[in-house]
C-alpha angles and dihedrals in degrees: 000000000000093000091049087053091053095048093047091060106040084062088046098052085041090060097046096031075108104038130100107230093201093042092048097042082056094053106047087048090064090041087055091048093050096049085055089047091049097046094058089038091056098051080252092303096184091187089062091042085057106050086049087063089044085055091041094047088052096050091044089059085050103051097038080052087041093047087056089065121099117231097238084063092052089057091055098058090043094098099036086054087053106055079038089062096039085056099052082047098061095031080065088053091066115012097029117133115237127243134178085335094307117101096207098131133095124196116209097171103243089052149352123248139180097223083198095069100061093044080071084081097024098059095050085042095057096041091049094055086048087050083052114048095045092045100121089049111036127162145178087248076057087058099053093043078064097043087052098051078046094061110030087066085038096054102048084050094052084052093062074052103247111152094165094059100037082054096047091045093046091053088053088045090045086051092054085054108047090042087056083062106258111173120260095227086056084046088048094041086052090051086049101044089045086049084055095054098048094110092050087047089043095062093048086054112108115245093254095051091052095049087046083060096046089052099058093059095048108010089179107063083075106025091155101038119026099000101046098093091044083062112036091046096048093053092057097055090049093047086067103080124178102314099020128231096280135266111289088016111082112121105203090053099043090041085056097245091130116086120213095003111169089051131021093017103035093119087054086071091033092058089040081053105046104016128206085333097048093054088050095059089046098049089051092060093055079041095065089033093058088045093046091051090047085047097059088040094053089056097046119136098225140018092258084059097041093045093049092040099056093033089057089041085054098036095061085041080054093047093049095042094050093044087052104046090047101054085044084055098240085119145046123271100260107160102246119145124231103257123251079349111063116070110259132107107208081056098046089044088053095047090050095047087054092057092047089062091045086056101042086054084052100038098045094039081053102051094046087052088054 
């Protein structure tokens, strides 16, 4: 019996010799609490409880194999990911299957993937290793050459459309920047520069995002069309209260007002469900989950580490403040999940990945220093 103990945990040191035990604790937290949330948003649909723990057992596999990976590794397949990336892309361009107007999917036979999703680490990733590589000399040319790697992804992804997810990839690829130290007046010079141009982006906006942004200024010239989800769900957050109505028990979820509600609007049921103190416990969760990933930043050995920790931490902070503000109504409708915590399996897999990398930064720093 002794021997088998001992075996037993010599397997089990050798699988989470790379994972970080705080980051992990704060993410399964928020999956748990997903899986609840889902549950009730789904009218205890135990088929779609159940794919969700298919997804999550899949990204878990790739961020335990990803955490295994030293970061100098990482930093070798950054640039293959990325013209990777730039050639699924393009092969959406013209081959993409379209869905719901968007043409965002690529069939490779076997399977379909959204070639978007997983630019949302490529693109830190390839503008970490430039950072890098180019440390002891950099320059402001160095900077554009970033800027532009940042915009050509995010214009062909524009292009799906796909506004949510060419947000989402521009602020990790802003993060890279300022934490390479870009100055904040050019920072400041590049806001204003992008508020003078409003009209001439306005135009190139499709009919149904600038109705998204209309909306949000005045839900209730359209109540049954643009501004239906703003509404519905507004007034179930608010029907929360303090304690919220109960799980299982949230009206506007189970009476069907709620549009979308296992994925984009998912926090809408959760804050119907547990109320004001419900959202403060959760935001406490992304909120140890968001430290935990600046502190392992912060302690990173080299600027590639430093620069992919801290654009995934504030990437994720990104995902969960624009999910939120969205479903409060404070932002425009732009279709992104709630992260760990919204149904969907290409999003969970490139959270996870993300967090893999964030762990194999901590892990591998910790065992050269021992």
């Amino acid at each position: 019996m002794t021997k088998v103990t001992a075996m037993i945990r010599r397997v089990w040191k050798n699988l989470t010799a790379y994972v970080d035990g705080p980051l992990l604790g704060g993410v399964m937290l928020l999956v748990f609490t997903g899986l609840l949330t889902l549950y009730s948003a789904s009218d205890g649909s135990w088929p779609r409880v159940l794919a969700q723990i298919i997804n999550l057992g899949v990204a878990l596999a790739i961020m335990w194999v990803v955490a295994n990976v030293p970061p100098q590794r990482l930093m070798r397949v950054a640039v293959p990911l990325y013209f990777l990336g730039l050639m699924l892309l393009v092969g959406v361009a013209f081959f993409g299957e379209v869905v719901n107007g968007a043409r965002r999917w690529l069939d490779l036979g076997v399977t379909r993937i959204q070639p978007s999703e997983f630019m949302k680490v490529g693109v830190p990733l390839m503008l970490a290793w430039y950072f890098d590589k180019n440390e002891a000399t950099l320059r402001l040319r160095d900077y554009a050459i970033a800027t532009l790697l940042l915009l050509v992804p995010v214009g062909l992804i524009v292009r799906q459309p796909d506004l949510g997810t060419a947000v989402l990839i521009t602020a990790s690829g802003l993060f890279v920047l300022f934490l390479a130290g870009l100055s904040w007046k050019i920072m400041a010079g590049l806001a204003l520069a992008a508020g003078a141009a409003a009209p001439l982006l306005w135009s190139l906006l499709h009919d149904y995002q600038r109705r998204r942004i209309l909306t949000l200024l005045d839900p209730m010239q359209d109540p049954l069309g643009a501004g239906y989800h703003t509404i519905q769900s507004t007034i179930a957050v608010g029907s929360g209260g303090g304690l919220g109505k109960g799980w299982m028990a949230g009206t506007q979820s189970h009476l069907e007002f709620i549009p979308e509600r296992t994925t984009d609007f998912i926090f809408a049921v959760y804050s119907e469900e547990f109320g004001l103190l419900g959202n403060t416990i959760l935001l406490l969760m992304f909120t140890t989950v968001i430290a935990r990933g600046l502190v392992i930043s912060a302690n990173a050995p080299n600027l590639f580490s430093r620069l992919i920790a801290g654009a995934i931490t504030l990437t994720f902070f990104t995902y969960a403040f624009v999910n939120m503000g969205m479903v409060s109504g404070i932002l425009p409708v732009v279709g992104v999940p709630l992260p760990l915590v919204s149904y969907g399996g290409t999003s969970m897999v490139t959270l996870m990945l993300g967090f893999g990398i964030l762990m194999s930064i901590q892990t591998h720093k910790r065992l050269l220093q021992t």
